[in-house]
N, CA, C and O atoms as a Tripos MOL2 file, in Angstrom:
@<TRIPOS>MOLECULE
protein
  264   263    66     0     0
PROTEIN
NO_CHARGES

@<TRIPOS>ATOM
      1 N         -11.1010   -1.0320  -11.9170 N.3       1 UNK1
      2 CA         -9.7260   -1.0610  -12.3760 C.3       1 UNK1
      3 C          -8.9180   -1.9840  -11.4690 C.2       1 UNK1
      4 O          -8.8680   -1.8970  -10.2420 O.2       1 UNK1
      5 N          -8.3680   -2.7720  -12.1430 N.am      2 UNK2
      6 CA         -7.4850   -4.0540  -11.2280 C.3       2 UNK2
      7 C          -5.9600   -3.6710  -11.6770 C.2       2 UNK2
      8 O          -5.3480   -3.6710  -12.7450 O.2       2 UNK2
      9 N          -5.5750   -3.2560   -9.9520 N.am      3 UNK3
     10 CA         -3.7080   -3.3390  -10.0930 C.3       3 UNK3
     11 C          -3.3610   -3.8380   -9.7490 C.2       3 UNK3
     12 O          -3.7650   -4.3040   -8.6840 O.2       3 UNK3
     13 N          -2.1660   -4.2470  -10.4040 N.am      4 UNK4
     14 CA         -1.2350   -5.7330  -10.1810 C.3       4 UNK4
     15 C          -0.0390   -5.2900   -8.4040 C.2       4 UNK4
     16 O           1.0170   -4.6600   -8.4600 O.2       4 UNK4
     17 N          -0.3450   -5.5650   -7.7620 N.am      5 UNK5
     18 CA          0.3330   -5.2400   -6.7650 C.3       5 UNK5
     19 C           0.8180   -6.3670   -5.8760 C.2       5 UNK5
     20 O           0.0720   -7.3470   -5.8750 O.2       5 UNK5
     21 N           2.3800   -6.4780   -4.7870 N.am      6 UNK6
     22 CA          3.0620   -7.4460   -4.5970 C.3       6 UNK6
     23 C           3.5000   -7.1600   -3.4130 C.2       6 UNK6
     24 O           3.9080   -6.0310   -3.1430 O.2       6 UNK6
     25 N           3.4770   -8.0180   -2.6550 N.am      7 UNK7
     26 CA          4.0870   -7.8350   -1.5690 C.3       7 UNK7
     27 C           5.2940   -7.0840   -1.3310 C.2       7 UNK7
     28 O           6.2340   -7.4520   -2.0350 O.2       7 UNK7
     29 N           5.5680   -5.9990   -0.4230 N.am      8 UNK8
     30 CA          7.0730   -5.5420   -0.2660 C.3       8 UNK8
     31 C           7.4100   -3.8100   -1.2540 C.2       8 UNK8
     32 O           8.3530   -3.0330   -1.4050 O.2       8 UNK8
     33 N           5.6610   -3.9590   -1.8040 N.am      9 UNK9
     34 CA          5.8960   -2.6120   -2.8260 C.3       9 UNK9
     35 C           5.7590   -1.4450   -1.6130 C.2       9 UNK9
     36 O           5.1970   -1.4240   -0.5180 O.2       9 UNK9
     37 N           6.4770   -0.5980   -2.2970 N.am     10 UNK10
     38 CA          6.0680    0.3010   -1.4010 C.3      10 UNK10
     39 C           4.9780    1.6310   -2.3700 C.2      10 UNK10
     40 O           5.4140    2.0800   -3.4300 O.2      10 UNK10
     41 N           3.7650    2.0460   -1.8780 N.am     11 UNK11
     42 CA          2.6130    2.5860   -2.6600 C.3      11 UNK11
     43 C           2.3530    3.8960   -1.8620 C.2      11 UNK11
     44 O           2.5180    3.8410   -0.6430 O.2      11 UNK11
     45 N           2.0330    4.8570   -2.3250 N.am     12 UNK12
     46 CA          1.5100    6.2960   -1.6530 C.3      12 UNK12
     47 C          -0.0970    6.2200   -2.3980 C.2      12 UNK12
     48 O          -0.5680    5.9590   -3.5050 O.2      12 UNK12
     49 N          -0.4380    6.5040   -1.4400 N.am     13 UNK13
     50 CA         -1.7580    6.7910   -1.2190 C.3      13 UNK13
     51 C          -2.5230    8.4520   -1.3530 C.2      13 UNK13
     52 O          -1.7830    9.4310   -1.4520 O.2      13 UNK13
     53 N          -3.9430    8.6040   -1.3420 N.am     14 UNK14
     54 CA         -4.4270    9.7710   -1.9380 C.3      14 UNK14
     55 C          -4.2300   10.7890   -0.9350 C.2      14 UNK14
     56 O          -3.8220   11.9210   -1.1930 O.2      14 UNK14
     57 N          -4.5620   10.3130    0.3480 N.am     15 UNK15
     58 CA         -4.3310   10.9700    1.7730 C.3      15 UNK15
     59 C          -3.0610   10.7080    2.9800 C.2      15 UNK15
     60 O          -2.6080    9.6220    3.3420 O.2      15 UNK15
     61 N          -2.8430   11.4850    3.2450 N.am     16 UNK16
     62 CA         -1.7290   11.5650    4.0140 C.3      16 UNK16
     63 C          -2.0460   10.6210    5.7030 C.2      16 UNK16
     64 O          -3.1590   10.3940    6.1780 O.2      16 UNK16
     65 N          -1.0240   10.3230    6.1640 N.am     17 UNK17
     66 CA         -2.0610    9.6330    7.6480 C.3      17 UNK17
     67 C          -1.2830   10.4540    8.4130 C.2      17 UNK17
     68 O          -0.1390   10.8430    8.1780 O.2      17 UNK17
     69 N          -2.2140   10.7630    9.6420 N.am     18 UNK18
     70 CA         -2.0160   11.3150   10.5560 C.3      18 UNK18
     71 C          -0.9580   12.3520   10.9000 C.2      18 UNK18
     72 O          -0.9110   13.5790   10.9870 O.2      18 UNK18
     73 N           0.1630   10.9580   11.1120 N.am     19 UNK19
     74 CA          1.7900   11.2950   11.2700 C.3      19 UNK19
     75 C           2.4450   12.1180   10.5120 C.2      19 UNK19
     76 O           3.5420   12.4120   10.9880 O.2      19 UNK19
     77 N           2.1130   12.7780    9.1610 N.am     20 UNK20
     78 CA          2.2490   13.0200    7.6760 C.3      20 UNK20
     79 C           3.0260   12.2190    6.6840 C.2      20 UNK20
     80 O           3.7740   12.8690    5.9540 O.2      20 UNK20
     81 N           2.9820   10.8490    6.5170 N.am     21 UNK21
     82 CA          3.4450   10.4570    5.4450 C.3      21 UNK21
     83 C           2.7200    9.5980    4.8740 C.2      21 UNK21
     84 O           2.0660    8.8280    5.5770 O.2      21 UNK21
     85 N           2.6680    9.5340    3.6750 N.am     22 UNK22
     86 CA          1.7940    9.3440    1.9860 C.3      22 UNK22
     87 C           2.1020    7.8520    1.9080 C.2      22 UNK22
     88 O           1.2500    7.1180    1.4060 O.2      22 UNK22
     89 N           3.2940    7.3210    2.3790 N.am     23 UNK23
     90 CA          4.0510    6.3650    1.7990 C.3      23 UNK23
     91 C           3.8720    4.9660    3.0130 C.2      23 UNK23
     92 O           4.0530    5.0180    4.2300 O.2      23 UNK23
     93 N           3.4790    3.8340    2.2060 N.am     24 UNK24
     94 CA          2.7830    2.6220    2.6380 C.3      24 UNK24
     95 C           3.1640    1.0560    2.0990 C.2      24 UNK24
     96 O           2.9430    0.5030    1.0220 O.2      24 UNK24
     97 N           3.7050    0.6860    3.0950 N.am     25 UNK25
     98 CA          4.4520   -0.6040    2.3810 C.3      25 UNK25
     99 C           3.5520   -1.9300    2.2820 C.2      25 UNK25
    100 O           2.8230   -2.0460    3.2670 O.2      25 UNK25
    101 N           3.4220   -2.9740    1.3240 N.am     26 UNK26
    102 CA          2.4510   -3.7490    1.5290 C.3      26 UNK26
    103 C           2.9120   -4.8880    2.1480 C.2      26 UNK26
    104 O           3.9790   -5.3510    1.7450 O.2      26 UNK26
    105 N           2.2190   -5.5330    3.2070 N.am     27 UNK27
    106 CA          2.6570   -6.6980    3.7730 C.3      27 UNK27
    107 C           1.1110   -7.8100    3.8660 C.2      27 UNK27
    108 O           0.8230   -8.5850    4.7790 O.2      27 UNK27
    109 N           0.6830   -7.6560    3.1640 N.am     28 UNK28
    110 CA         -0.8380   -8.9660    3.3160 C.3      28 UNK28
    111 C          -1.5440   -8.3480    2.0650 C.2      28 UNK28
    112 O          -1.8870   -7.2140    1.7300 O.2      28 UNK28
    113 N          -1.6140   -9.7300    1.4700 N.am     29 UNK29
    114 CA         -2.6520   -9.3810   -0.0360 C.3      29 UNK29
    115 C          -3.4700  -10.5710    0.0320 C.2      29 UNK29
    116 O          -3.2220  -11.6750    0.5160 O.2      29 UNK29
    117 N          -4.5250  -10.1070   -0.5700 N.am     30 UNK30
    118 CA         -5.9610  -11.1830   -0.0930 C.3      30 UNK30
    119 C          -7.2910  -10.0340   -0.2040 C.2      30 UNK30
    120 O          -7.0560   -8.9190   -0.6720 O.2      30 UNK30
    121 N          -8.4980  -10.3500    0.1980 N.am     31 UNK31
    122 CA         -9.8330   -9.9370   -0.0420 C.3      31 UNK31
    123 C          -9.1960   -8.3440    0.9380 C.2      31 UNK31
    124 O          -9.7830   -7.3210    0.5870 O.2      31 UNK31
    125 N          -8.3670   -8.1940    1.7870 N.am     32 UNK32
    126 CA         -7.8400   -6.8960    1.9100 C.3      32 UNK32
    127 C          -6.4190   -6.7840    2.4590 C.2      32 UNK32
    128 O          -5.8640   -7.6160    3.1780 O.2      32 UNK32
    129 N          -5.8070   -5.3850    1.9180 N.am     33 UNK33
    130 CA         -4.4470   -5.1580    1.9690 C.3      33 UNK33
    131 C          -4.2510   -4.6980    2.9400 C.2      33 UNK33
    132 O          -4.7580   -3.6820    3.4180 O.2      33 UNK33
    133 N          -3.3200   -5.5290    3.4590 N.am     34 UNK34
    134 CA         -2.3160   -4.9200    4.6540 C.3      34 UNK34
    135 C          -1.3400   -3.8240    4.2860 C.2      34 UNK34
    136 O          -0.6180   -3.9760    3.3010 O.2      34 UNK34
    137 N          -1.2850   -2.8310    4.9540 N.am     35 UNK35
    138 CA         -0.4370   -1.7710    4.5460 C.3      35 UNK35
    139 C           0.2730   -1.2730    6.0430 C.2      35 UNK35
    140 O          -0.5420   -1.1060    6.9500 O.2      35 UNK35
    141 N           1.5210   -1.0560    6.3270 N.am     36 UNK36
    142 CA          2.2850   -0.5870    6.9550 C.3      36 UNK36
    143 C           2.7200    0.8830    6.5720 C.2      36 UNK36
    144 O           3.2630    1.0200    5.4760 O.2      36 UNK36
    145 N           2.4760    2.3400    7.6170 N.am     37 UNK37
    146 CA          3.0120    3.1850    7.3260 C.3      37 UNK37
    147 C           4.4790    3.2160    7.7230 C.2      37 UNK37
    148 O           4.9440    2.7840    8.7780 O.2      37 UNK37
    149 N           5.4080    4.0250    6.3160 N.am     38 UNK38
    150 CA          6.2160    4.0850    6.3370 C.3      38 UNK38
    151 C           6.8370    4.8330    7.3550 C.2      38 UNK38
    152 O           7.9680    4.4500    7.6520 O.2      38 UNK38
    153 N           6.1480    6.3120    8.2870 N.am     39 UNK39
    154 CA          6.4540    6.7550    8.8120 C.3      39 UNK39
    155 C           6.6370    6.7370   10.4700 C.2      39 UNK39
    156 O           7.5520    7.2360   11.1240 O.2      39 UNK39
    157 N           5.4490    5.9870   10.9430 N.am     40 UNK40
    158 CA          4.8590    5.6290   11.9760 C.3      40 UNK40
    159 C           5.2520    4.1870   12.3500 C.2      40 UNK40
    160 O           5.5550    3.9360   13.5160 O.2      40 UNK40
    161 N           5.2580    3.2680   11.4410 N.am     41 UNK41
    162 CA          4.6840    1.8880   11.4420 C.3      41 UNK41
    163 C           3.6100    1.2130   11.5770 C.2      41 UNK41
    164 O           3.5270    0.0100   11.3320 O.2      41 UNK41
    165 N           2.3140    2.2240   12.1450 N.am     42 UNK42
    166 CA          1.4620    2.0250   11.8400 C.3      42 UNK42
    167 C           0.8040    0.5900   10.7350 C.2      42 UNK42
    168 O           1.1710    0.5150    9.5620 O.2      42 UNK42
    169 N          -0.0220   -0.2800   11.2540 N.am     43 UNK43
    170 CA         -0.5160   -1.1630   10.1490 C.3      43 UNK43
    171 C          -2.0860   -1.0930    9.9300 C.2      43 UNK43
    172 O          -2.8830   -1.3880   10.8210 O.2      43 UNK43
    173 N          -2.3030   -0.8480    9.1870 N.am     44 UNK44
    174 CA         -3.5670   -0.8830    8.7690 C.3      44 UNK44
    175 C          -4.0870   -1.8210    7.4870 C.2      44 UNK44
    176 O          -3.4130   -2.1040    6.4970 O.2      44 UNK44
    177 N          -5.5970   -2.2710    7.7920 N.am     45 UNK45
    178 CA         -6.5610   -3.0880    6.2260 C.3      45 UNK45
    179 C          -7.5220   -2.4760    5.5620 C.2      45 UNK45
    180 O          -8.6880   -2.2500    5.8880 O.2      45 UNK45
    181 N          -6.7920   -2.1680    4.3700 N.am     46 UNK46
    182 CA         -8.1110   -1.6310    3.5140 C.3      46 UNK46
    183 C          -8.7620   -2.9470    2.7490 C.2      46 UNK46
    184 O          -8.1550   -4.0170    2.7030 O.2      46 UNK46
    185 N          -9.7370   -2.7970    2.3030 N.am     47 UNK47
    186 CA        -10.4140   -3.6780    1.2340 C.3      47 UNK47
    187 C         -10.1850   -3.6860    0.2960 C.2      47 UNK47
    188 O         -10.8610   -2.7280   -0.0770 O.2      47 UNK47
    189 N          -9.5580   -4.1420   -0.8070 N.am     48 UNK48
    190 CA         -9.5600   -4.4540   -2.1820 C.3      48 UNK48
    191 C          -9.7540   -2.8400   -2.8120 C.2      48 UNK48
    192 O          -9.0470   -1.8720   -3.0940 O.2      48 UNK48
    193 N         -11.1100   -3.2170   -2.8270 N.am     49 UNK49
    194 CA        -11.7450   -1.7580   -3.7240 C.3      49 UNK49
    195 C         -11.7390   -0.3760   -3.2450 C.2      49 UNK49
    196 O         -12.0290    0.5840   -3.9590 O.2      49 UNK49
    197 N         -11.3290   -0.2870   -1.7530 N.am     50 UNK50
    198 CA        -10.7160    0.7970   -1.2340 C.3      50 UNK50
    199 C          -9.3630    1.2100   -1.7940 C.2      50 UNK50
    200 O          -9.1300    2.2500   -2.4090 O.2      50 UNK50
    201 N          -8.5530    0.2910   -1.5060 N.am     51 UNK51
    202 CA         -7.3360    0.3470   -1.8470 C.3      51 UNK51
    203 C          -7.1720    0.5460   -3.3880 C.2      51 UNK51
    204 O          -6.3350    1.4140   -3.6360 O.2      51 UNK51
    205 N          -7.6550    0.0660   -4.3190 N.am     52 UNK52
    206 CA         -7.8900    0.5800   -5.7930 C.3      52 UNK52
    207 C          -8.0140    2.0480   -5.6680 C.2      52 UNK52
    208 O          -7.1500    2.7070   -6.2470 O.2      52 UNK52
    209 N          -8.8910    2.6470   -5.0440 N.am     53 UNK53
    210 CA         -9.9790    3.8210   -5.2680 C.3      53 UNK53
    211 C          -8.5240    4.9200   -4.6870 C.2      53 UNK53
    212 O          -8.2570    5.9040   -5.3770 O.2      53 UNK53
    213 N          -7.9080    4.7050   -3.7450 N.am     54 UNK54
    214 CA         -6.9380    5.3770   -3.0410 C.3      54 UNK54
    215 C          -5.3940    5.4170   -3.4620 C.2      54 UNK54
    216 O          -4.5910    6.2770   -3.0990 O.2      54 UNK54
    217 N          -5.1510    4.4110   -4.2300 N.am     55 UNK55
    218 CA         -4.4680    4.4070   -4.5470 C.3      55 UNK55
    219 C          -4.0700    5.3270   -5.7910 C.2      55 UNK55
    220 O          -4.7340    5.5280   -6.8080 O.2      55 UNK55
    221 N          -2.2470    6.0640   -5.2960 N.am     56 UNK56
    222 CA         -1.6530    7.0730   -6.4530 C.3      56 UNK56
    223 C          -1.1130    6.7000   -7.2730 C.2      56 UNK56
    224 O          -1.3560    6.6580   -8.4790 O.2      56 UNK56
    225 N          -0.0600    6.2870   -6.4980 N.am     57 UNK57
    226 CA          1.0780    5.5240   -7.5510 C.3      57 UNK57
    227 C           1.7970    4.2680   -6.8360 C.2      57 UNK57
    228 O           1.4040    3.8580   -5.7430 O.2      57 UNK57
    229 N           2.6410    3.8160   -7.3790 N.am     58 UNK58
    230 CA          3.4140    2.3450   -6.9950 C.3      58 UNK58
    231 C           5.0000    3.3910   -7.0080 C.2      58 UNK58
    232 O           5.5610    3.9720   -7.9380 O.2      58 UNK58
    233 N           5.2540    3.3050   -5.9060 N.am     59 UNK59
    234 CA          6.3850    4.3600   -5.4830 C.3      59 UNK59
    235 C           7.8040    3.4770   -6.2440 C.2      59 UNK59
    236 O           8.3390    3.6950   -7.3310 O.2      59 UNK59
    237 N           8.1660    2.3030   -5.0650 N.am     60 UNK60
    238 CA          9.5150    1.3000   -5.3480 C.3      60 UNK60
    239 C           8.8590    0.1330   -5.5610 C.2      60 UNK60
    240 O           8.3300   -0.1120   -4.4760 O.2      60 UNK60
    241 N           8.5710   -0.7740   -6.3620 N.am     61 UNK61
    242 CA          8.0760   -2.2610   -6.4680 C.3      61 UNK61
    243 C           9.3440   -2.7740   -5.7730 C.2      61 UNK61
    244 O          10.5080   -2.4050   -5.6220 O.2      61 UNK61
    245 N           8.4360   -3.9600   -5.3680 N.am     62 UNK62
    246 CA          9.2980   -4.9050   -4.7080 C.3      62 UNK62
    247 C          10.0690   -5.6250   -5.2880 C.2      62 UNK62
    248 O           9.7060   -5.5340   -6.4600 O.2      62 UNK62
    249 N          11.1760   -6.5050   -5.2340 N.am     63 UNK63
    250 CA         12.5480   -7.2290   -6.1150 C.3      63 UNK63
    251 C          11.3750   -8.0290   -6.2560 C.2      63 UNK63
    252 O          10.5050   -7.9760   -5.3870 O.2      63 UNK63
    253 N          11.2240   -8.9560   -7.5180 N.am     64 UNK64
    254 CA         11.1580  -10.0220   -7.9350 C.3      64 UNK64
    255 C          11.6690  -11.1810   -8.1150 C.2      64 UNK64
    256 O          12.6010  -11.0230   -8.9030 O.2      64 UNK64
    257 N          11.5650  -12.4300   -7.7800 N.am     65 UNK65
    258 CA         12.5420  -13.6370   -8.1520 C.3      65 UNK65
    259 C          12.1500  -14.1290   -9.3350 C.2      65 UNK65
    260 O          10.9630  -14.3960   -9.5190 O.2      65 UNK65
    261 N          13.2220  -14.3460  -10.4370 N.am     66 UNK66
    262 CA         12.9560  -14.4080  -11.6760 C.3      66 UNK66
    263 C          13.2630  -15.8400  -11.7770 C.2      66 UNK66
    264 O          13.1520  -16.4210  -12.8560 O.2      66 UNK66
@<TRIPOS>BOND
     1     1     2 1
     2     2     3 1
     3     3     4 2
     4     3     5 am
     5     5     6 1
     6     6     7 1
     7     7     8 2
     8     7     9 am
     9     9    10 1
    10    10    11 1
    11    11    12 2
    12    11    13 am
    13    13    14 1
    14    14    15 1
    15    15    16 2
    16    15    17 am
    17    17    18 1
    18    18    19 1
    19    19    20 2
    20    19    21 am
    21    21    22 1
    22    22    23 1
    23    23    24 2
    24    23    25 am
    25    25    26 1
    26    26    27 1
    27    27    28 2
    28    27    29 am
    29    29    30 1
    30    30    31 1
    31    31    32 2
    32    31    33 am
    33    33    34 1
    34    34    35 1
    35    35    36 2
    36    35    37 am
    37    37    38 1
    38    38    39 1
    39    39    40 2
    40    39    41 am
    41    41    42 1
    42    42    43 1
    43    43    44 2
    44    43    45 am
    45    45    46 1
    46    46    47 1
    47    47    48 2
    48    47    49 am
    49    49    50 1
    50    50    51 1
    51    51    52 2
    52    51    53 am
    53    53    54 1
    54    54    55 1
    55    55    56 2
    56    55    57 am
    57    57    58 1
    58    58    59 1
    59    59    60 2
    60    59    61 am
    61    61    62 1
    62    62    63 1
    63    63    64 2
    64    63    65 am
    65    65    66 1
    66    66    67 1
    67    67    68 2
    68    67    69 am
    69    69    70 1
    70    70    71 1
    71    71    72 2
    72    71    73 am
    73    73    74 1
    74    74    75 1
    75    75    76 2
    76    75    77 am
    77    77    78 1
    78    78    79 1
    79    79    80 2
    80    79    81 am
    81    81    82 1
    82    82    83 1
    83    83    84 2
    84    83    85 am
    85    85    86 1
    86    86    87 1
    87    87    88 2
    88    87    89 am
    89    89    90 1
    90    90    91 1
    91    91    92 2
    92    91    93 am
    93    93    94 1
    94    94    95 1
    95    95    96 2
    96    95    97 am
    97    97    98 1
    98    98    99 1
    99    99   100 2
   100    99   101 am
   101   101   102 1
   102   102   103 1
   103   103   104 2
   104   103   105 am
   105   105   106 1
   106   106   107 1
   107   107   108 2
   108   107   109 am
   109   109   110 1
   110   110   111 1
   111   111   112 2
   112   111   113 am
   113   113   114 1
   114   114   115 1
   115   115   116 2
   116   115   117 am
   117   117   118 1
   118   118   119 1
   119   119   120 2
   120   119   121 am
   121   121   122 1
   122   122   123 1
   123   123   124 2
   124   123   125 am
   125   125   126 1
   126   126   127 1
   127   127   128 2
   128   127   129 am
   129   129   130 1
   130   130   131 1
   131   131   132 2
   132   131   133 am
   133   133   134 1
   134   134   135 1
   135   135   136 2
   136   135   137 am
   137   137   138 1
   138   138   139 1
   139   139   140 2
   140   139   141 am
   141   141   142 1
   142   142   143 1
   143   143   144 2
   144   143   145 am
   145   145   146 1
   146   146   147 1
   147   147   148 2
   148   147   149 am
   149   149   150 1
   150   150   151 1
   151   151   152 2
   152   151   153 am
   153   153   154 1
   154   154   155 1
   155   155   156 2
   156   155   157 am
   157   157   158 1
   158   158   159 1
   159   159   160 2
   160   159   161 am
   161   161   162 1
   162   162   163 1
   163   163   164 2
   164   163   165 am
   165   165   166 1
   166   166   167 1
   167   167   168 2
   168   167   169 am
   169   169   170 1
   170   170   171 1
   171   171   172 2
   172   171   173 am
   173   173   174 1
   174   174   175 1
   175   175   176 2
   176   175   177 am
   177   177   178 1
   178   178   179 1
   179   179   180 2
   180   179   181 am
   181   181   182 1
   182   182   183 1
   183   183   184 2
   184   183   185 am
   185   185   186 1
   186   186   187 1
   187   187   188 2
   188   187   189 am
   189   189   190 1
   190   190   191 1
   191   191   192 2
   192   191   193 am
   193   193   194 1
   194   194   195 1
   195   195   196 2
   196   195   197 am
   197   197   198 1
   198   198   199 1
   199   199   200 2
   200   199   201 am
   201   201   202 1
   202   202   203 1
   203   203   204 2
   204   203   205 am
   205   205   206 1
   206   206   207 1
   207   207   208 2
   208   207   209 am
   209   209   210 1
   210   210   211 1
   211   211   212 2
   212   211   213 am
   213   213   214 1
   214   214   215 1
   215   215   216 2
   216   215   217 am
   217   217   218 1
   218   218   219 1
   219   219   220 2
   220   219   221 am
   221   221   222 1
   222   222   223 1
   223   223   224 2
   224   223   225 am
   225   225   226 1
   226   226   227 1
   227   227   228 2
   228   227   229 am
   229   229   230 1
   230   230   231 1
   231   231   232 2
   232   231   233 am
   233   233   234 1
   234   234   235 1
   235   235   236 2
   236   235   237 am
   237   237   238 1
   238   238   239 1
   239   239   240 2
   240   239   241 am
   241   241   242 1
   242   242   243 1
   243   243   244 2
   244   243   245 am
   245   245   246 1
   246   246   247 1
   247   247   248 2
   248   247   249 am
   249   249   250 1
   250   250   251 1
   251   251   252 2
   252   251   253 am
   253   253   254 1
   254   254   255 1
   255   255   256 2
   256   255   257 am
   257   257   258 1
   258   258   259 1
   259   259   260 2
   260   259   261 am
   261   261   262 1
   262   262   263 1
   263   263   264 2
@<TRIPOS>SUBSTRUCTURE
     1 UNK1         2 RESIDUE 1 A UNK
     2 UNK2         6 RESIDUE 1 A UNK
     3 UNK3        10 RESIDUE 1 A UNK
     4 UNK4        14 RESIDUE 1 A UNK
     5 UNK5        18 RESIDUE 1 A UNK
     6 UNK6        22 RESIDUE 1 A UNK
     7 UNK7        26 RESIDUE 1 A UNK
     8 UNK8        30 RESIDUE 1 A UNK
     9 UNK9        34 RESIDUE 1 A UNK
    10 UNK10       38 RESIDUE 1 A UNK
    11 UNK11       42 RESIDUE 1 A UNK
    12 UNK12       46 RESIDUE 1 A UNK
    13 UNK13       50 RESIDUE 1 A UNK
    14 UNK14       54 RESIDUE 1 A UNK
    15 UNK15       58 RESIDUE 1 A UNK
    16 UNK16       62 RESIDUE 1 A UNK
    17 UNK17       66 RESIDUE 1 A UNK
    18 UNK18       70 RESIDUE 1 A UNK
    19 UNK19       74 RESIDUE 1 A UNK
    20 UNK20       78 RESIDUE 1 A UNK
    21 UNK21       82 RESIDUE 1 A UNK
    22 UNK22       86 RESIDUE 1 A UNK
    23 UNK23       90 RESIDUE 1 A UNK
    24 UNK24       94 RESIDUE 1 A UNK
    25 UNK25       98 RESIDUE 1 A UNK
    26 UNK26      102 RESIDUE 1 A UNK
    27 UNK27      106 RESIDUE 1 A UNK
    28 UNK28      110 RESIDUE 1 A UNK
    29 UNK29      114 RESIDUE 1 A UNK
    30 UNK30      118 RESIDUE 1 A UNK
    31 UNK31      122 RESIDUE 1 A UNK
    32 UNK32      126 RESIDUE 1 A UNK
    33 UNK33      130 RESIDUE 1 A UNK
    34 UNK34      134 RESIDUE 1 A UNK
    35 UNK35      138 RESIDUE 1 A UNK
    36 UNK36      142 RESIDUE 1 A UNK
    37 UNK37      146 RESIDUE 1 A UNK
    38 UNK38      150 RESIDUE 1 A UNK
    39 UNK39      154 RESIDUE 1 A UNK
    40 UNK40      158 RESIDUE 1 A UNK
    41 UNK41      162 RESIDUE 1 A UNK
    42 UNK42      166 RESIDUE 1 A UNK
    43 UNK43      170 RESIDUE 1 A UNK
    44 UNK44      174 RESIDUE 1 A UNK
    45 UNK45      178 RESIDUE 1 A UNK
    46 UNK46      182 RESIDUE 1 A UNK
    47 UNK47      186 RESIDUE 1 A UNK
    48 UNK48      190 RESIDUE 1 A UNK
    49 UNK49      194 RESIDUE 1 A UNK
    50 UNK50      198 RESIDUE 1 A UNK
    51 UNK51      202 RESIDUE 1 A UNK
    52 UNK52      206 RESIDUE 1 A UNK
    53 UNK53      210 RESIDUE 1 A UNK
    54 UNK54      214 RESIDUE 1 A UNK
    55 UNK55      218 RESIDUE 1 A UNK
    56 UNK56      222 RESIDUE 1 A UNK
    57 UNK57      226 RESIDUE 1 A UNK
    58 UNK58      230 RESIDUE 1 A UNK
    59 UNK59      234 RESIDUE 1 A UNK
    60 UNK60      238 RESIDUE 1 A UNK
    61 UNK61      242 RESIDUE 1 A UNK
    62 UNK62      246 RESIDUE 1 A UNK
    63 UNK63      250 RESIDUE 1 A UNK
    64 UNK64      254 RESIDUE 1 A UNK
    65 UNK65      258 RESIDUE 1 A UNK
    66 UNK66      262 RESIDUE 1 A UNK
């Protein structure tokens, strides 16, 4: 399953990290996603197909330039 995802979205995830929060902002897209916790700041890289597999929902998308 391929999701359309953008820099600046902010995405919750299946598992909680550490700190307890769900919620993960994206800052690097490529063969793997950079994700910043929202709570911590924490940055972490999942792989592509990790990040598919973990992924809940698309919380706030990011503004678009139209």
């Amino acid at each position: 399953m391929y999701v359309e995802i953008h820099l600046g979205d902010i995405v919750r995830l299946r598992k909680k990290h550490p700190c307890g929060s769900d919620e993960w902002e994206v800052v690097r897209l490529g063969a793997d996603i950079g994700l910043v916790c929202r709570g911590c700041r924490r940055r972490i890289l999942l792989p592509r197909g990790d990040f598919n597999k973990q992924l809940k929902a698309i919380i706030t998308p990011a503004p678009r330039p139209d």
